[in-house]
N, CA, C and O atoms as a GROMACS GRO file, in nm:
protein
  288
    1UNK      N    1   0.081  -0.119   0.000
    1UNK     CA    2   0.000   0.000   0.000
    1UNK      C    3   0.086   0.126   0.000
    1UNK      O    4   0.078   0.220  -0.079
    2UNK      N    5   0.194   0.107   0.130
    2UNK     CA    6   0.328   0.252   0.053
    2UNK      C    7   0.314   0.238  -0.099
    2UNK      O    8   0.251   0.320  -0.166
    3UNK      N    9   0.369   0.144  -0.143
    3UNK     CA   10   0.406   0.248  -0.328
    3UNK      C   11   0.286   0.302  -0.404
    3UNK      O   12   0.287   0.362  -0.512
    4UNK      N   13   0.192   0.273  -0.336
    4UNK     CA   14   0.055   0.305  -0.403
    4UNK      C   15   0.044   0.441  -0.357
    4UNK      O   16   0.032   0.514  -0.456
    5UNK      N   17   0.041   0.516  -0.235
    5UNK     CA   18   0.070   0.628  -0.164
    5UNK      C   19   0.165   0.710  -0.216
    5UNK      O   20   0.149   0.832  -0.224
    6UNK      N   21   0.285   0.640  -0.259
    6UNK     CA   22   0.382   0.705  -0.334
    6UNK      C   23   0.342   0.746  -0.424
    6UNK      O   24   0.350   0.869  -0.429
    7UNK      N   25   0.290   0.691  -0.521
    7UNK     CA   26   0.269   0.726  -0.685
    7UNK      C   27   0.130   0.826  -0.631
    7UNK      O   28   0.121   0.936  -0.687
    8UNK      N   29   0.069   0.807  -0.571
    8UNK     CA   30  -0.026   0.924  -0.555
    8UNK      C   31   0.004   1.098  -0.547
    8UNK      O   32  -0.024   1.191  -0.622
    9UNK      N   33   0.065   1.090  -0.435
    9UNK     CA   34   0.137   1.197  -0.405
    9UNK      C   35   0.224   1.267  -0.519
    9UNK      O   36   0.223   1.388  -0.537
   10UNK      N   37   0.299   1.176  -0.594
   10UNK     CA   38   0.402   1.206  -0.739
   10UNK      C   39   0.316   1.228  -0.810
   10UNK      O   40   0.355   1.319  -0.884
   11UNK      N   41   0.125   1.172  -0.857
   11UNK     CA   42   0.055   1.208  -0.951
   11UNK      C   43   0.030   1.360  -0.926
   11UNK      O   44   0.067   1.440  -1.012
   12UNK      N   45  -0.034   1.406  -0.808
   12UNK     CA   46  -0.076   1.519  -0.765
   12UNK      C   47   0.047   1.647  -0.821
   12UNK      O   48   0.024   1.766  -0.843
   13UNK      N   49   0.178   1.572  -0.832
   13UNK     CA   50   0.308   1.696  -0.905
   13UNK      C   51   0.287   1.675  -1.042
   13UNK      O   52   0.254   1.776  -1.104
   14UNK      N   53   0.292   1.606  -1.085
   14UNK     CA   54   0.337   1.598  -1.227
   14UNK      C   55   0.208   1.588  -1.351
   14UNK      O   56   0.114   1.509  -1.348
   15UNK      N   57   0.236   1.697  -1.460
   15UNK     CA   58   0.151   1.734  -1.519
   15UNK      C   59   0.135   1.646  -1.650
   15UNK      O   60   0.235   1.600  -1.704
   16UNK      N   61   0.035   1.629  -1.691
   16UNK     CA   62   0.010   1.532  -1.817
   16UNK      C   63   0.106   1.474  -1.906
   16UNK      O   64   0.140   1.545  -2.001
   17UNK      N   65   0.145   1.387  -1.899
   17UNK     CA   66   0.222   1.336  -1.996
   17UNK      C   67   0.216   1.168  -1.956
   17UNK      O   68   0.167   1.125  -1.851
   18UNK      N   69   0.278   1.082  -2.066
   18UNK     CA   70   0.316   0.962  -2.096
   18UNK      C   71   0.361   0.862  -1.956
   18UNK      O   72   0.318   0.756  -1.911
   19UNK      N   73   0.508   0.992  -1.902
   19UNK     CA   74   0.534   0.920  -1.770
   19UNK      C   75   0.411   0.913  -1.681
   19UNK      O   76   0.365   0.802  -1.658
   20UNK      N   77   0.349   1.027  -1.626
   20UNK     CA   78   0.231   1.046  -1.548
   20UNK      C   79   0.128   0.912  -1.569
   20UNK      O   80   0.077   0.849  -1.476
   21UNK      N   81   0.113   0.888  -1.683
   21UNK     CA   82  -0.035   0.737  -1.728
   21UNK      C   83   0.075   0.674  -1.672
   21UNK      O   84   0.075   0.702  -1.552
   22UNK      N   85   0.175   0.596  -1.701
   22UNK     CA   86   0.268   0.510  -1.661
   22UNK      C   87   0.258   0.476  -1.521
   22UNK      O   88   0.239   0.367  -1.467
   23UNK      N   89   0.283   0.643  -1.453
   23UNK     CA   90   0.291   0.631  -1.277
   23UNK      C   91   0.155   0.573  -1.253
   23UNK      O   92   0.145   0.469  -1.189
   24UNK      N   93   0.045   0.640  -1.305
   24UNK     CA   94  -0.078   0.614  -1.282
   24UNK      C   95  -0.115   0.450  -1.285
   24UNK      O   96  -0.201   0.410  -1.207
   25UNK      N   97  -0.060   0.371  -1.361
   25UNK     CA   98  -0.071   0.244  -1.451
   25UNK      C   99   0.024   0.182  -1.320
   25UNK      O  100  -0.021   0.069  -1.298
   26UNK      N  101   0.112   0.204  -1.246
   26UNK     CA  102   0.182   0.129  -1.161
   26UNK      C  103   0.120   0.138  -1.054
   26UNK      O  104   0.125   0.038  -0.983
   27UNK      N  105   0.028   0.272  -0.996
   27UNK     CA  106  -0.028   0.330  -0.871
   27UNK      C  107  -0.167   0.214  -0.849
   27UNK      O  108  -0.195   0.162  -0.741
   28UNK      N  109  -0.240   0.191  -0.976
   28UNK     CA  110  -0.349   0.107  -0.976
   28UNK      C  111  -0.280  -0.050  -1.006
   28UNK      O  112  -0.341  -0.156  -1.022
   29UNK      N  113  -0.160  -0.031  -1.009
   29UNK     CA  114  -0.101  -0.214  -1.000
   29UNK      C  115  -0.035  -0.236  -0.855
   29UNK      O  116  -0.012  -0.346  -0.804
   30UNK      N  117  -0.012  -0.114  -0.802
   30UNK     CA  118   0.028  -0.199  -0.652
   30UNK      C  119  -0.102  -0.166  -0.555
   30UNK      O  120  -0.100  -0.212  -0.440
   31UNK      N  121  -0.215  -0.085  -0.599
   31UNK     CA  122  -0.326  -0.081  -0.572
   31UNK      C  123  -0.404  -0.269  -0.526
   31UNK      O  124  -0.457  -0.315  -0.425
   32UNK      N  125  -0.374  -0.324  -0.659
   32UNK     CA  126  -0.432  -0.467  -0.675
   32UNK      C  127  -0.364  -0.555  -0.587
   32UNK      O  128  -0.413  -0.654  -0.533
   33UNK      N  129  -0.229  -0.507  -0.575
   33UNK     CA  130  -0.132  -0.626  -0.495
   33UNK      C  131  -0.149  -0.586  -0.343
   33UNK      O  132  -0.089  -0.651  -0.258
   34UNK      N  133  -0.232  -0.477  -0.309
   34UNK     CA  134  -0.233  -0.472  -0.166
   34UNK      C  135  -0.404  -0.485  -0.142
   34UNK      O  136  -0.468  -0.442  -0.047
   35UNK      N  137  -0.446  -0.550  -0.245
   35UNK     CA  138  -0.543  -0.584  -0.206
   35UNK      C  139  -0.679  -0.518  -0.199
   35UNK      O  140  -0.769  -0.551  -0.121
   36UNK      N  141  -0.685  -0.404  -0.305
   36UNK     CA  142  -0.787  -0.269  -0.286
   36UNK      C  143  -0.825  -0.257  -0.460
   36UNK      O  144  -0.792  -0.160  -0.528
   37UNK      N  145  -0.896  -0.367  -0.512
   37UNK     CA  146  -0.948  -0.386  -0.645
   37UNK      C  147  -1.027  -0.257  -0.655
   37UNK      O  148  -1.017  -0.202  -0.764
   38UNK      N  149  -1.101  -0.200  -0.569
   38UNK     CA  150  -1.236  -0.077  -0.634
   38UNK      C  151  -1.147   0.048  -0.646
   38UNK      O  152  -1.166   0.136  -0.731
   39UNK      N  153  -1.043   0.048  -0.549
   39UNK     CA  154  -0.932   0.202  -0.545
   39UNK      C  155  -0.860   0.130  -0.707
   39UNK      O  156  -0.853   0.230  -0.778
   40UNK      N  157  -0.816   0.027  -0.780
   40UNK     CA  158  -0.714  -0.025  -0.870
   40UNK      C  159  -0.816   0.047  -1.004
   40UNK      O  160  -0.776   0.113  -1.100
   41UNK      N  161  -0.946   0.009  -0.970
   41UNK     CA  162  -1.087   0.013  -1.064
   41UNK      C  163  -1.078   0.147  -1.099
   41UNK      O  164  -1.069   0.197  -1.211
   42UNK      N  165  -1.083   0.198  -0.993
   42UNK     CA  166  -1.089   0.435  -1.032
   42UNK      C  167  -0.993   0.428  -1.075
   42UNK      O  168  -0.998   0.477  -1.188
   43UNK      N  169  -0.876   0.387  -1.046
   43UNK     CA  170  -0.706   0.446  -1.092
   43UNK      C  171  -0.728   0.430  -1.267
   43UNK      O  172  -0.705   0.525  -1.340
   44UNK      N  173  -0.769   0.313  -1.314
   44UNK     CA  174  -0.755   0.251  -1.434
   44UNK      C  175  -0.857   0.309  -1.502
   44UNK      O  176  -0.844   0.335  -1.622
   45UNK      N  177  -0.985   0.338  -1.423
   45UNK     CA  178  -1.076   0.351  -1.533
   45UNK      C  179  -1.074   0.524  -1.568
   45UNK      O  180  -1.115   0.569  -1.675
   46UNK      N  181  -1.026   0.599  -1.470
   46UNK     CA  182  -1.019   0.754  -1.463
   46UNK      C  183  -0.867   0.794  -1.620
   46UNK      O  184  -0.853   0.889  -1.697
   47UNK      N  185  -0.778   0.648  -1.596
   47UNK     CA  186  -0.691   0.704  -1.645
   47UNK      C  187  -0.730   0.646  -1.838
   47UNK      O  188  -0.700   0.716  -1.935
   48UNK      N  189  -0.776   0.557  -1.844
   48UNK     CA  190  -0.888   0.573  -1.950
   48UNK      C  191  -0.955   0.644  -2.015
   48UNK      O  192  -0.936   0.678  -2.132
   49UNK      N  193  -1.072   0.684  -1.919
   49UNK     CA  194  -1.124   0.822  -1.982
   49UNK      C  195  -1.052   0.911  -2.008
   49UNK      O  196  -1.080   0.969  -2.112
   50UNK      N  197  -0.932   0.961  -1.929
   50UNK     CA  198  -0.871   1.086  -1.985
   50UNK      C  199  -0.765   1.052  -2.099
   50UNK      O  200  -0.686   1.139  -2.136
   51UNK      N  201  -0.763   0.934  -2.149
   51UNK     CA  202  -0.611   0.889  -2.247
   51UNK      C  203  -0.647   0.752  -2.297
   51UNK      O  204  -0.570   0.658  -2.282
   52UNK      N  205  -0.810   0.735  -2.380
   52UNK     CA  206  -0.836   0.631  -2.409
   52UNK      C  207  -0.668   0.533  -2.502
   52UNK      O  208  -0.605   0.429  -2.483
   53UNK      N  209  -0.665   0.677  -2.626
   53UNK     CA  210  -0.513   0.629  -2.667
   53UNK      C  211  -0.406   0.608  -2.646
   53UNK      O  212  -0.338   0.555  -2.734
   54UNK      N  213  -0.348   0.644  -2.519
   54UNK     CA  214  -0.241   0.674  -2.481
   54UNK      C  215  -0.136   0.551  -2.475
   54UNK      O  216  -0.164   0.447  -2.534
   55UNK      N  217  -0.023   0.563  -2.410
   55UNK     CA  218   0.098   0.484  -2.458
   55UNK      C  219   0.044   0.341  -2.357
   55UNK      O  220   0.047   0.225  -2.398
   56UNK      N  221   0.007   0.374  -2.252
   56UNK     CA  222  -0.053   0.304  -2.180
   56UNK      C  223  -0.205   0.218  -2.134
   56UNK      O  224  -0.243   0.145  -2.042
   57UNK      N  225  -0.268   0.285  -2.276
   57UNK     CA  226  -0.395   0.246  -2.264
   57UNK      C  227  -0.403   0.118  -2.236
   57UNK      O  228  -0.442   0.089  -2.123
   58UNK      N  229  -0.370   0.018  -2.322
   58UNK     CA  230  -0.341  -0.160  -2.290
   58UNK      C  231  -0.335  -0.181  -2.169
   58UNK      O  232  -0.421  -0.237  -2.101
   59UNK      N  233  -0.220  -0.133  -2.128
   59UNK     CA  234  -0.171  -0.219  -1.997
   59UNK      C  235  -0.319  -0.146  -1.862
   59UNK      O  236  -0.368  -0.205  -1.765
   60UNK      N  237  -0.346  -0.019  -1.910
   60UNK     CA  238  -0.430   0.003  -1.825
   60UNK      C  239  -0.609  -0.068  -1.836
   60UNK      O  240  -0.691  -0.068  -1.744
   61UNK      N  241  -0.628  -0.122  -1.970
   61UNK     CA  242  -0.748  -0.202  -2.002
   61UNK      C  243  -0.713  -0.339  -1.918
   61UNK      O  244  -0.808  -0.401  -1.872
   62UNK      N  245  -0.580  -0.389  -1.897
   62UNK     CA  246  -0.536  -0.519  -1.820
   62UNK      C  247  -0.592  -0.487  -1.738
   62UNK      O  248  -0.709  -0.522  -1.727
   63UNK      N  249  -0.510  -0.375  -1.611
   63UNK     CA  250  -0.592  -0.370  -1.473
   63UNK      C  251  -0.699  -0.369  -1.467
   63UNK      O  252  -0.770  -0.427  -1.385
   64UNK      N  253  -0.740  -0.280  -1.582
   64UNK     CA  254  -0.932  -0.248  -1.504
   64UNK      C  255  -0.986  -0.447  -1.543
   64UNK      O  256  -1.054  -0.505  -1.459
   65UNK      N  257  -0.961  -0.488  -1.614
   65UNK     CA  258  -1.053  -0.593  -1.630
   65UNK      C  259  -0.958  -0.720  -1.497
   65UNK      O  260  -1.017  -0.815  -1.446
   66UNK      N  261  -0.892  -0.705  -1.483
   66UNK     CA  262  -0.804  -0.789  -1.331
   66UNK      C  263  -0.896  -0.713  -1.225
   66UNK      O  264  -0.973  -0.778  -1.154
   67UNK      N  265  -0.886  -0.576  -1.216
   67UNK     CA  266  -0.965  -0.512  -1.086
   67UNK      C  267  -1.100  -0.522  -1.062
   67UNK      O  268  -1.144  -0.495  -0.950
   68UNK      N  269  -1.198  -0.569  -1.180
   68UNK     CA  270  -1.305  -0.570  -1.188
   68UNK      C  271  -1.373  -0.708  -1.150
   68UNK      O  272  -1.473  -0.730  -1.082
   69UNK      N  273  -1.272  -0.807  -1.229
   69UNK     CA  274  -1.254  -0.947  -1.216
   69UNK      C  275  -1.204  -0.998  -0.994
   69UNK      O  276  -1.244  -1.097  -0.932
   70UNK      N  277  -1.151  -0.934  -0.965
   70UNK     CA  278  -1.078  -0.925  -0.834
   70UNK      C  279  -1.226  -0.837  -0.738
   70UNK      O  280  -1.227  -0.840  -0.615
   71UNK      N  281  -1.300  -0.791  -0.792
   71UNK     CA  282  -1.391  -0.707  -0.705
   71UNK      C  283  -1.520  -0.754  -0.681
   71UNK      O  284  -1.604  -0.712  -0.602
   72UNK      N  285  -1.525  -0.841  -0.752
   72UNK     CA  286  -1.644  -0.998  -0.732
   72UNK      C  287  -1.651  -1.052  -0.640
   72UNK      O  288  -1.726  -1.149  -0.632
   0.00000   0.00000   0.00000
């Protein structure tokens, strides 16, 4: 749950870009590994809506359907 806290705090600095979905895309993957699928669910699905295309879209369609799958 720290690195998830981490990447939060680093989202709140850093302004739109590629790295930012990335941080975002790791924040909702240690989200899942500590066990908090509906917090993994907003991370993934927020970062979606704002960057359906983005460099990270994939890996972020993984989580949401693991977080969604995990929230059952």
């Amino acid at each position: 749950m720290d690195a998830a806290e981490y990447a939060r705090h680093a989202l709140a600095r850093l302004p739109a870009s590629p790295e930012r979905d990335a941080l975002a895309c790791l924040r909702g993957e240690a989200l899942l590994a500590a066990g908090q699928p509906g917090q993994a669910r907003e991370v993934f699905a927020s970062l979606l809506r704002d960057n359906a295309a983005g460099s990270v879209a994939e890996r972020a369609r993984r989580g949401l359907a693991v977080a969604e799958a995990a929230a059952r």
